[in-house]
SEKE-20810 format. One line per field, with one value per residue (C-alpha): z, x, y; residue number from 1. Coordinates in nm, 2 decimals. Example, Ala and Ser with C-alpha at 12.3 -4.5 7.8 and 13.67 -1.06 7.14 Angstrom:
! residues 2
Z: c(0.78	0.71);
X: c(1.23	1.37);
Y: c(-0.45	-0.11);
num: c(1	2);
This chain:
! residues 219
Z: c(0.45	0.47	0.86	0.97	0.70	0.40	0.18	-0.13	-0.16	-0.46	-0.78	-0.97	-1.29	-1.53	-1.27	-1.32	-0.99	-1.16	-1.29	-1.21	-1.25	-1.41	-1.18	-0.92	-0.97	-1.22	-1.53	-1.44	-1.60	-1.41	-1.29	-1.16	-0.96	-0.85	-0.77	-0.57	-0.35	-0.24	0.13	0.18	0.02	-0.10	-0.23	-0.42	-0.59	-0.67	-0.83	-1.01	-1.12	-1.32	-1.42	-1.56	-1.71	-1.86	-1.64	-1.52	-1.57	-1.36	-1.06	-0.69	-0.47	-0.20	-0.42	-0.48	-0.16	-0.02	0.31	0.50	0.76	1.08	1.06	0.70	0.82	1.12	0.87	0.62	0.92	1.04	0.67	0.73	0.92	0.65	0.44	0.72	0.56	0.43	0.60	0.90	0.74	0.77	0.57	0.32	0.26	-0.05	-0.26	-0.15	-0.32	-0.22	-0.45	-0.25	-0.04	0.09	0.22	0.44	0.50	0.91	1.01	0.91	0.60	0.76	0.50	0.55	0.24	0.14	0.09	-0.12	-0.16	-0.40	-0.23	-0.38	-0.46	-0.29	-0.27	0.08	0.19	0.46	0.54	0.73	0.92	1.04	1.43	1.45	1.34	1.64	1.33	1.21	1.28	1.31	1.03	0.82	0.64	0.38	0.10	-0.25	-0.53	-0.77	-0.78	-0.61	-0.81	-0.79	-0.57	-0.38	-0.26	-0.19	0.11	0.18	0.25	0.45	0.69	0.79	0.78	0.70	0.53	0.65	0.98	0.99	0.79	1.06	1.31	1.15	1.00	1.21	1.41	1.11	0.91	0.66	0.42	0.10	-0.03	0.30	0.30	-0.06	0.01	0.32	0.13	-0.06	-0.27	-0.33	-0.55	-0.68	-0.97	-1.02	-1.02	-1.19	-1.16	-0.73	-0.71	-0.88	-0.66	-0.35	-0.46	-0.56	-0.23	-0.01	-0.21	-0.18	0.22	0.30	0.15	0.34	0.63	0.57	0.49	0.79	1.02	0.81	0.90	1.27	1.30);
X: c(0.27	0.10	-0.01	-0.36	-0.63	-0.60	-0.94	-0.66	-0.31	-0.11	-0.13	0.18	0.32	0.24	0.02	-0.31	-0.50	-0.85	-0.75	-1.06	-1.05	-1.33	-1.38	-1.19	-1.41	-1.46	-1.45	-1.06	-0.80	-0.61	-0.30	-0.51	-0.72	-0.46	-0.22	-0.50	-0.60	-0.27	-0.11	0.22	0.47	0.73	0.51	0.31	0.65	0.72	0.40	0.42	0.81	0.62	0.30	0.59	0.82	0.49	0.46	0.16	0.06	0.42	0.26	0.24	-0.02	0.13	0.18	-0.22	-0.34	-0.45	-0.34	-0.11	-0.18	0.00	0.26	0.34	0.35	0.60	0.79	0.88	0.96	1.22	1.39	1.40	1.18	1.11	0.92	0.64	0.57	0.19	0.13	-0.06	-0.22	-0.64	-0.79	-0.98	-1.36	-1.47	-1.60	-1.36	-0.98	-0.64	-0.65	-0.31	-0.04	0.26	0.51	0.86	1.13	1.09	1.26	0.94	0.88	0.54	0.24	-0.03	-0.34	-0.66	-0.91	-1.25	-1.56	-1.85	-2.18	-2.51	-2.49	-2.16	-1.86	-1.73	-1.34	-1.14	-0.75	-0.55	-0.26	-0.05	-0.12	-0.47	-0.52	-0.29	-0.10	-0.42	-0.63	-1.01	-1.08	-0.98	-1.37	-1.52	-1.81	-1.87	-2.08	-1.80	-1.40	-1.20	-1.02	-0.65	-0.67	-0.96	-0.77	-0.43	-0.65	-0.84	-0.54	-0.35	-0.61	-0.58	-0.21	0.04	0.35	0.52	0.44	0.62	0.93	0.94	0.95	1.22	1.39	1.39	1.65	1.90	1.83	1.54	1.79	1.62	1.76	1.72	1.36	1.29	1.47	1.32	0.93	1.01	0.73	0.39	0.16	-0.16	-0.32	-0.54	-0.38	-0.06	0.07	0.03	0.43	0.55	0.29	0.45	0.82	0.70	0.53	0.77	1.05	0.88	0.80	1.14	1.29	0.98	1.12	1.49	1.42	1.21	1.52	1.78	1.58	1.58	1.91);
Y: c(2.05	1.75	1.82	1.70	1.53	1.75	1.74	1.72	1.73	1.93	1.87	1.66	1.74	1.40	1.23	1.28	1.28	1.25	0.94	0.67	0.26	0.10	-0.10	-0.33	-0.64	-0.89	-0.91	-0.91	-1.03	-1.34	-1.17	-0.85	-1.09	-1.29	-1.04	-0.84	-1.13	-1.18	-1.07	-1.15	-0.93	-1.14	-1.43	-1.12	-1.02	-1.38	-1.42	-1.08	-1.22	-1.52	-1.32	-1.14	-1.41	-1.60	-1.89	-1.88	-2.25	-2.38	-2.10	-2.29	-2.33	-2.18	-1.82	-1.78	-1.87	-1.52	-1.59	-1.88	-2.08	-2.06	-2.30	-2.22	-1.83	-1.97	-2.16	-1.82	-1.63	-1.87	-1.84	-1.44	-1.18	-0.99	-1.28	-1.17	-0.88	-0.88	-1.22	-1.08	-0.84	-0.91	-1.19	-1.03	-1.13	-1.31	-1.05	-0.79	-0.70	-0.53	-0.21	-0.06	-0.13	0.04	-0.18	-0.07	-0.20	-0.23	-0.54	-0.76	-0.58	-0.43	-0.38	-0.10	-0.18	-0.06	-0.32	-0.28	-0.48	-0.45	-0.41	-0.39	-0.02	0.09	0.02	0.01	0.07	-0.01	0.08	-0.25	-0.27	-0.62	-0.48	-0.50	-0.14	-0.02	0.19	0.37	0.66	0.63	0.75	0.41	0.33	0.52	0.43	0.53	0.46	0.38	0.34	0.60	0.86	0.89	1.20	1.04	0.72	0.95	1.14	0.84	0.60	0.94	1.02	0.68	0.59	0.90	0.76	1.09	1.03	0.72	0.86	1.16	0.89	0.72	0.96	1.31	1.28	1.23	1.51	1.36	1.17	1.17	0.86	0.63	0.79	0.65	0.33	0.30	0.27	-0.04	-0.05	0.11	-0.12	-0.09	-0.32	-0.06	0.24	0.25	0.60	0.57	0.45	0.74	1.01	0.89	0.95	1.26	1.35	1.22	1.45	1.75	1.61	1.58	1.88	2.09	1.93	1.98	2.38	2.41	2.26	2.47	2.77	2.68	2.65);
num: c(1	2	3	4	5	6	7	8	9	10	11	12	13	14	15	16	17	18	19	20	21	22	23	24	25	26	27	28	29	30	31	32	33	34	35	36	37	38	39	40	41	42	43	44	45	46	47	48	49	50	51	52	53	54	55	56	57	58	59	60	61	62	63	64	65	66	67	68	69	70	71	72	73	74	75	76	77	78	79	80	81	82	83	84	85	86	87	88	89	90	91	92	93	94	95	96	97	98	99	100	101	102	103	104	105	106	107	108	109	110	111	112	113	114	115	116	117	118	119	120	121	122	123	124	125	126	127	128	129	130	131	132	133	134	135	136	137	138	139	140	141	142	143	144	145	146	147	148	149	150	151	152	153	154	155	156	157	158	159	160	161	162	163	164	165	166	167	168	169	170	171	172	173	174	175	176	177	178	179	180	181	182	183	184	185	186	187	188	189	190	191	192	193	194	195	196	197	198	199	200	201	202	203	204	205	206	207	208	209	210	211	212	213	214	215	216	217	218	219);
């Protein structure tokens, strides 16, 4: 399952694959916009924590910035590794949004994202990593005349960066835990898509349990 660059993966009961945004551009509302600029990981959950709580207006500087400087990315690192997490990713250009990310909990709280940006007539896509695409596969740009489908973005973001891959790395030699393989993917976020969290439990349960069968029967 799941082995090379599938053209689509299975169907989920109550996800709805064909699903399509709008759009990813403006006319946005604030907290989409904001929340899609946004790299690091744990300034993006604080944000999304006031969004939440109403209080906007009292929302620092620091939170909206898209990306940090240097010394202010040397600074959060020093208070814990894992406040790295989404601060190296690639600085995104000025018409151009986050519309995914998965983050794990490596010991910098790594964050792999799909980026888009509105072109005249297409809409072009591009899959980034915090390691200057040292994680990804080749096949990390695509183009498309409007928002990806659900299903679309799934094989898209895959042929680029497998989630399984990195779980097999991780998580082979112990047997595929199914709980520390869930835990281990801390979030996955869209603003745009908001059944994506909920495909990849589901496809990395079904994953796992493949893989657990296929060493049961080996045994």
């Amino acid at each position: 399952m799941y082995r090379g660059i599938p053209s689509a993966f299975p169907d989920v009961p109550g996800i709805d694959l064909n699903f399509r945004p709008a759009s990813y551009f403006w006319p946005l509302d604030l907290a989409t916009h904001l929340l899609s600029r946004v790299k690091g990981a744990e300034r993006k959950a604080a944000l999304q924590r006031l969004i939440e709580g109403g209080d906007l207006g009292r929302v620092p500087e620091l939170l909206v910035s898209s990306g940090l400087l240097d010394a202010d990315r040397r600074a959060i690192g020093r208070l814990h590794p894992a406040f790295m997490g989404g601060e190296y990713l690639p600085d995104m250009a000025e018409r151009e949004v986050e519309i995914v990310r998965i983050t794990i909990a490596s010991v910098t709280q790594d964050v792999t994202s799909v980026y888009a940006k509105r072109g005249k007539n297409r809409i072009y896509y591009r899959v980034v990593d915090e390691y200057d695409g040292d994680t990804l596969s080749e096949k990390r740009t695509r183009v498309s005349t409007r928002p990806l489908s659900l299903g679309e973005l799934e094989v898209f973001f895959s042929g680029a960066w497998s989630i399984f891959d990195v779980l097999a790395m991780n998580f082979g030699v112990d047997g595929y835990d199914m709980a520390q393989m869930q835990a281990f993917v801390c979030s996955v976020e869209s603003q745009f898509y908001p059944q994506i969290e909920m495909l990849y439990r589901a496809r990395i349960g079904a994953w796992g349990e493949e893989q657990r069968a296929r060493n049961q029967a080996s045994t």
